[in-house]
N, C-alpha and C positions, 0 to 999 in steps of 0.2 A: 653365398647363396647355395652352394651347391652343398657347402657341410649343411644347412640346415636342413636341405631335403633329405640327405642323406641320417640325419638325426629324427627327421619325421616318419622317413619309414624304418627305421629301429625299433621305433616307439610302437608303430602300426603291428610288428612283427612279434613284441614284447606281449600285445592285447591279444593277437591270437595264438601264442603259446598258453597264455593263462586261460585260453578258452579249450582249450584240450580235452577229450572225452574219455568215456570208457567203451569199451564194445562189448555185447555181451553174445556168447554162441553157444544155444541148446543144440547137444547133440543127439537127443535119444539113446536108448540103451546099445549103442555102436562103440565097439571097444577105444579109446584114446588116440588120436593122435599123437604123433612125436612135438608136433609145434600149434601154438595156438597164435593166431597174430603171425607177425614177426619176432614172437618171441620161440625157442626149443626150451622143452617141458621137462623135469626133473621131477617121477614120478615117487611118491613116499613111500620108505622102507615099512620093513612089519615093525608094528609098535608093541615095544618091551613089558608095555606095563600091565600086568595080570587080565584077564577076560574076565567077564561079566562082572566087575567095577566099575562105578564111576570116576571120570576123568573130568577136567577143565582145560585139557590144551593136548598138542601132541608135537612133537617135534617136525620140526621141517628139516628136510636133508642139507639144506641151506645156512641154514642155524637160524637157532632164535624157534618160536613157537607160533603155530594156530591157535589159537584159543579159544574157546564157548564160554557164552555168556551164561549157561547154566550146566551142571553136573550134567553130561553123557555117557550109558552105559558102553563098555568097551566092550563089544563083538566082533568073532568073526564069522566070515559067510561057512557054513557047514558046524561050526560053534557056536550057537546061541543065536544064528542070525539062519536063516530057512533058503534064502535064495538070494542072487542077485543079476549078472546080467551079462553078457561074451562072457563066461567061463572065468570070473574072478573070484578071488578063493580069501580074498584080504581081511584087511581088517574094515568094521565101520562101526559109527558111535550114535547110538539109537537115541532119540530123547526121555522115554519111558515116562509118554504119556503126555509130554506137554509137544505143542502144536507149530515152535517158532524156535529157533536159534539164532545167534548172531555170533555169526565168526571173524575174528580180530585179525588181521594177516602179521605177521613179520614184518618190521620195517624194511623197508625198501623192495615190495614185492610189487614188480611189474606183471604178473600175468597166473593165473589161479584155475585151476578147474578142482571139479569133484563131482560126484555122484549123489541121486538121493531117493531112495525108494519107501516110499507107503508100508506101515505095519500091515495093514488088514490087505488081504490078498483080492482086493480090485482095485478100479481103478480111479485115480483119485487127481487133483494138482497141485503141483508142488510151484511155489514161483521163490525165486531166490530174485534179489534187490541189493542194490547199490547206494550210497549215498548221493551219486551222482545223480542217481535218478534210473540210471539201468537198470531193466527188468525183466526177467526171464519166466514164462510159465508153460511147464510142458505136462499133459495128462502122462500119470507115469502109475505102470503095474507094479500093485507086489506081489506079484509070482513074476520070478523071474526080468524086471521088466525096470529095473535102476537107470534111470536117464540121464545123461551129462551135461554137466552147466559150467561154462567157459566165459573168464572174463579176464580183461588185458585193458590197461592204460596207453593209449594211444600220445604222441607227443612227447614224450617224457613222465605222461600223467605214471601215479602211483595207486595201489589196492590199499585202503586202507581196510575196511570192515563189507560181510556180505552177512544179509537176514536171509534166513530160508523159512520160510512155512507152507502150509496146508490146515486141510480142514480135520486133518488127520492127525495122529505124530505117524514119525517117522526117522530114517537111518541116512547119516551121510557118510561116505568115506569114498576111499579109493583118488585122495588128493592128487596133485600135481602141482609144480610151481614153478616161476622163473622170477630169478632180478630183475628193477629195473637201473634203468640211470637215473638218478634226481636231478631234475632240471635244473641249471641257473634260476634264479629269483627273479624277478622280472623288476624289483628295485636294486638288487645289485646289477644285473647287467644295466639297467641306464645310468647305476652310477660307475663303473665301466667306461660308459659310451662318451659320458658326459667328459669325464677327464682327460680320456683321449683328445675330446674336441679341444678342452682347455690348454691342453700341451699344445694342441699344433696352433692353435691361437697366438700363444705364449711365445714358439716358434716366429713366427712371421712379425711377431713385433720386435721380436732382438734381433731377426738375421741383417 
């Protein structure tokens, strides 16, 4: 009786890992934290590849790549880019002209921030979106006025993709990241659970 309880809430504990979230945290144009969540942030080197080019991905300090669903021109703020927000001087990758991107994370990314500022110098919304359904939307200046959009997997959960748009285009950079841990399977671990039960089973009828 009591393995079975003890198999029932396994099972109970299995449902709510697979129910796991994302969080999502606008910051406004307030320079970076070190940690988002429970995760510390690994923020992105200068990117090697020529200015005012298009790009499709950019490296993570992590390994592996972000990547855009459509060509971004490579800017930096004081090159080819007019302003942005706390005194960053980076790099960021403007859409030039279209109003929406979708960015691909790295596998195995637990926790993601970035920046995103308006072409035309007022002020406009920007909302960045999750698959899960997280959604972020902050009025955000371009002059000067790049806002922060923070998002982490809660549980073991994982970043896979985030949509950015407006009614605008617009610039995103000034990334961040952190690993996460890939959870157990929620069918391996009850087949796990289950063999265990089967040994001690197996146990008590040959001792």
């Amino acid at each position: 009786m009591k393995r079975a309880v003890l198999l029932t809430l396994a099972i109970a504990w299995v449902a709510t890992v697979a129910q796991a979230d994302v969080i999502g945290v606008g910051g406004g144009p307030a320079a970076p934290a070190g940690t988002l969540g429970s995760y510390t942030m690994t923020p992105f080197g200068l990117d090697p590849s020529p200015l005012s080019t298009n790009v499709t991905s950019v490296a993570s300090p992590l390994g592996g790549s972000v990547d855009f669903d459509i060509p971004l021109v490579h800017h930096r703020v004081g090159s080819g880019w007019a302003t942005w927000s706390h005194g960053y001087t980076g790099d960021v990758y403007y859409t030039n002209g279209a109003m929406s991107v979708t960015m691909t994370m790295p596998g195995g990314t637990g926790a993601f921030y970035f920046y995103a500022e308006p072409n035309p110098f007022d002020l406009y919304e920007i909302t960045a979106t999750t698959p899960a359904g997280t959604s972020i939307t902050q009025s955000v200046h371009g002059s000067a006025g790049a806002a922060y959009y923070g998002f982490y997997g809660t549980d073991g959960d994982l970043l896979n993709t985030i949509t950015v748009s407006s009614g605008v285009d617009f610039a995103v950079g000034e990334f961040g990241i952190a690993g996460g841990v890939v959870p157990l399977p929620g069918a391996a671990l009850l087949a796990s659970i289950g063999l265990g039960y089967a040994s001690m089973r197996l146990r008590r009828r040959t001792a």
